[in-house]
GUVO-396097 format. One record per residue (C-alpha): residue number from 1; x, y, z; residue in one letter. Coordinates in pm, 1 decimal. Last residue first. Example, Ala and Ser with C-alpha at 12.3 -4.5 7.8 and 13.67 -1.06 7.14 Angstrom:
BEGIN
+-----+----------+----------+----------+------+
| seq |     east |    north |       up | type |
+-----+----------+----------+----------+------+
|   2 |   1367.0 |   -106.0 |    714.0 |    S |
|   1 |   1230.0 |   -450.0 |    780.0 |    A |
+-----+----------+----------+----------+------+
This chain:
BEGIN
+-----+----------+----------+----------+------+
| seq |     east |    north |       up | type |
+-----+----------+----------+----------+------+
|  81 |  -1500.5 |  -1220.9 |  -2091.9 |    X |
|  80 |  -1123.2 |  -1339.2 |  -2150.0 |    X |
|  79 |  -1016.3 |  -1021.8 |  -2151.1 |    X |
|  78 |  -1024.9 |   -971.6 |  -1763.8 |    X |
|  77 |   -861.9 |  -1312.3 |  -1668.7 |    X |
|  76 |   -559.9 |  -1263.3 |  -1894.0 |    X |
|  75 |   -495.8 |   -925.5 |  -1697.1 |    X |
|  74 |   -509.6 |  -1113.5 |  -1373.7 |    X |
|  73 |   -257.9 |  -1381.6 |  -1504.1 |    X |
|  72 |     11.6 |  -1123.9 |  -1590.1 |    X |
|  71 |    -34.5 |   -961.1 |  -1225.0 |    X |
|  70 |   -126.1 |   -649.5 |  -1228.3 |    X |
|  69 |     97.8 |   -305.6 |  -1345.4 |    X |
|  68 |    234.6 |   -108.7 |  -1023.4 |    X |
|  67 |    116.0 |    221.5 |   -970.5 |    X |
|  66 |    385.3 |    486.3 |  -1078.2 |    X |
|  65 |    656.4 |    543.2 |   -815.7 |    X |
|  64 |    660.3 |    904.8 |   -580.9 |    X |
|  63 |    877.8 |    703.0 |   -320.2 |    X |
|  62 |    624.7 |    682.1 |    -20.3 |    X |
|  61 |    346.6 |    527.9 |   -312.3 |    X |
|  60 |    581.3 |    267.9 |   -424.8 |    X |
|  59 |    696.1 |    188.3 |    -53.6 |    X |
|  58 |    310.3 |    112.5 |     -7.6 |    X |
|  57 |    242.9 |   -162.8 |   -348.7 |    X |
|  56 |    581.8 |   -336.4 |   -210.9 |    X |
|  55 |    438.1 |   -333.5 |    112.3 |    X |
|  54 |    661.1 |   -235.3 |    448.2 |    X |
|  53 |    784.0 |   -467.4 |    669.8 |    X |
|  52 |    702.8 |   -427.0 |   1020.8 |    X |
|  51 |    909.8 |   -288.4 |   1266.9 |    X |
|  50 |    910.5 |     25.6 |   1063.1 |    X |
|  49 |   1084.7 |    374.6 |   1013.6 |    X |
|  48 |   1323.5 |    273.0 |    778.6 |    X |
|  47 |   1038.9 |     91.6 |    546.9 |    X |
|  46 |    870.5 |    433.3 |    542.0 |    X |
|  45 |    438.8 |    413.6 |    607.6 |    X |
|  44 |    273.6 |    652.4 |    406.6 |    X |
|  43 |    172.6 |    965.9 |    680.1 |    X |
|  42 |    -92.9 |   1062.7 |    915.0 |    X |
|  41 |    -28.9 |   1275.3 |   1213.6 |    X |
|  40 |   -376.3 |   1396.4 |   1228.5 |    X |
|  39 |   -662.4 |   1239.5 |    983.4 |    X |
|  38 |   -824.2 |   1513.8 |    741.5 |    X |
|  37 |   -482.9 |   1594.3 |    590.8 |    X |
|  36 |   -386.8 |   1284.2 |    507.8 |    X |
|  35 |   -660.6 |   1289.3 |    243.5 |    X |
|  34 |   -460.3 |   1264.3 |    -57.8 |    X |
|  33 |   -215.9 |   1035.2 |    146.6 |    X |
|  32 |   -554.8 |    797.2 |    205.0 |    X |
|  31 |   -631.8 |    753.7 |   -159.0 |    X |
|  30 |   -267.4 |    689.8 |   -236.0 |    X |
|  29 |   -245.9 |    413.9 |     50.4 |    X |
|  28 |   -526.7 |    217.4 |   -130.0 |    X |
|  27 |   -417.4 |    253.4 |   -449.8 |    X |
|  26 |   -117.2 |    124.9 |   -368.2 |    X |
|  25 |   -184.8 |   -160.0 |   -172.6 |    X |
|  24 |   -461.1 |   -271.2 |   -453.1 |    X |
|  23 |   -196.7 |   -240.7 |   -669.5 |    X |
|  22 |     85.8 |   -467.0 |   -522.1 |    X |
|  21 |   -143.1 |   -737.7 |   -488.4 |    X |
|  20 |   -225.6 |   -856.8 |    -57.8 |    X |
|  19 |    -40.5 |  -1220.8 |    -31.9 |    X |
|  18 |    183.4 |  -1016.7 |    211.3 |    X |
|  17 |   -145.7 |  -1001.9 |    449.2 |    X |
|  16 |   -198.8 |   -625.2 |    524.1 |    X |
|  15 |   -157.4 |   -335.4 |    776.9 |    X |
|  14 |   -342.8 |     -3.2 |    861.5 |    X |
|  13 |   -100.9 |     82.2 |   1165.3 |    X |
|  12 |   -324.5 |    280.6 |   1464.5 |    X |
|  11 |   -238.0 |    572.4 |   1691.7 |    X |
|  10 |   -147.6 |    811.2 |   1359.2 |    X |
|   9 |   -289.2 |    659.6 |   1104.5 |    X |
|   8 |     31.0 |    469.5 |    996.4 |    X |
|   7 |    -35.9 |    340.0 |    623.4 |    X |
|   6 |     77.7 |      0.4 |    465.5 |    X |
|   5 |    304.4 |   -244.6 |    670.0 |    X |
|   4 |    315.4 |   -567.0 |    568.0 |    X |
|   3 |    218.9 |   -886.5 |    795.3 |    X |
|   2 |    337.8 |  -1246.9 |    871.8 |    X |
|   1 |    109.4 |  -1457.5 |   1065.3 |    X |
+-----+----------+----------+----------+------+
Protein backbone atom coordinates (compact mmCIF):
# COMPACT_ATOMS: atom_id res chain seq x y z
CA UNK A 1 0.00 0.00 0.00
CA UNK A 2 1.58 3.18 -0.90
CA UNK A 3 1.98 5.78 1.94
CA UNK A 4 2.94 9.66 2.51
CA UNK A 5 4.89 10.84 5.02
CA UNK A 6 3.32 13.53 7.39
CA UNK A 7 4.91 14.21 10.90
CA UNK A 8 7.95 12.25 12.62
CA UNK A 9 7.11 12.03 16.40
CA UNK A 10 10.16 11.25 17.32
CA UNK A 11 10.17 7.07 17.60
CA UNK A 12 7.01 6.87 15.51
CA UNK A 13 6.12 8.34 11.64
CA UNK A 14 2.39 9.73 11.64
CA UNK A 15 1.74 8.66 7.96
CA UNK A 16 -1.22 8.75 5.47
CA UNK A 17 -2.98 7.10 2.43
CA UNK A 18 -1.95 9.41 -0.75
CA UNK A 19 -5.77 9.64 -1.41
CA UNK A 20 -5.55 11.76 2.08
CA UNK A 21 -6.69 15.95 0.73
CA UNK A 22 -3.99 18.27 0.79
CA UNK A 23 -5.74 20.31 3.63
CA UNK A 24 -6.62 18.00 6.00
CA UNK A 25 -2.66 17.00 5.85
CA UNK A 26 -1.90 20.37 6.51
CA UNK A 27 -3.88 21.27 9.08
CA UNK A 28 -3.14 18.40 10.74
CA UNK A 29 0.72 18.71 10.74
CA UNK A 30 0.33 22.57 11.62
CA UNK A 31 -1.57 21.74 14.78
CA UNK A 32 1.10 19.34 15.85
CA UNK A 33 4.31 21.84 14.86
CA UNK A 34 2.54 24.40 17.25
CA UNK A 35 2.81 21.89 19.85
CA UNK A 36 6.14 20.30 18.91
CA UNK A 37 7.32 21.40 21.85
CA UNK A 38 5.31 19.16 24.19
CA UNK A 39 6.48 15.89 22.21
CA UNK A 40 10.54 15.46 22.15
CA UNK A 41 12.38 15.43 18.96
CA UNK A 42 9.37 16.31 16.96
CA UNK A 43 9.58 17.98 13.70
CA UNK A 44 7.41 18.33 10.02
CA UNK A 45 8.55 15.60 8.09
CA UNK A 46 11.38 16.97 5.05
CA UNK A 47 11.03 15.12 1.74
CA UNK A 48 15.12 14.94 1.80
CA UNK A 49 15.12 13.35 4.92
CA UNK A 50 12.53 10.52 4.04
CA UNK A 51 12.16 7.02 2.77
CA UNK A 52 8.74 7.70 2.41
CA UNK A 53 7.29 10.29 0.33
CA UNK A 54 6.31 13.22 1.86
CA UNK A 55 2.49 14.81 1.53
CA UNK A 56 1.80 17.53 -0.62
CA UNK A 57 -0.55 19.07 2.29
CA UNK A 58 3.00 18.26 4.83
CA UNK A 59 5.86 19.74 2.53
CA UNK A 60 3.45 22.89 2.48
CA UNK A 61 3.56 23.22 6.14
CA UNK A 62 7.80 22.40 6.29
CA UNK A 63 8.12 25.27 3.63
CA UNK A 64 6.12 28.15 5.46
CA UNK A 65 3.19 27.72 2.33
CA UNK A 66 -0.40 28.92 2.86
CA UNK A 67 -2.97 26.00 3.38
CA UNK A 68 -3.92 24.58 0.27
CA UNK A 69 -7.50 25.61 -1.22
CA UNK A 70 -10.07 22.21 -1.48
CA UNK A 71 -10.83 20.43 -4.08
CA UNK A 72 -13.18 22.32 -6.75
CA UNK A 73 -15.84 19.60 -6.26
CA UNK A 74 -15.71 19.82 -2.37
CA UNK A 75 -16.45 23.48 -2.42
CA UNK A 76 -19.50 22.81 -4.86
CA UNK A 77 -20.70 20.26 -2.31
CA UNK A 78 -20.79 22.80 0.64
CA UNK A 79 -23.01 25.49 -1.14
CA UNK A 80 -25.23 23.34 -2.44
CA UNK A 81 -27.07 22.97 1.09
Amino acid sequence: MPLRGLFDLNEHLLLSHPDFPAQHAYLVCQTLTQYAQEIPNSAPVKATEMVIPVHPGAQMVAEGLPLPKPPAKVLDREHTH
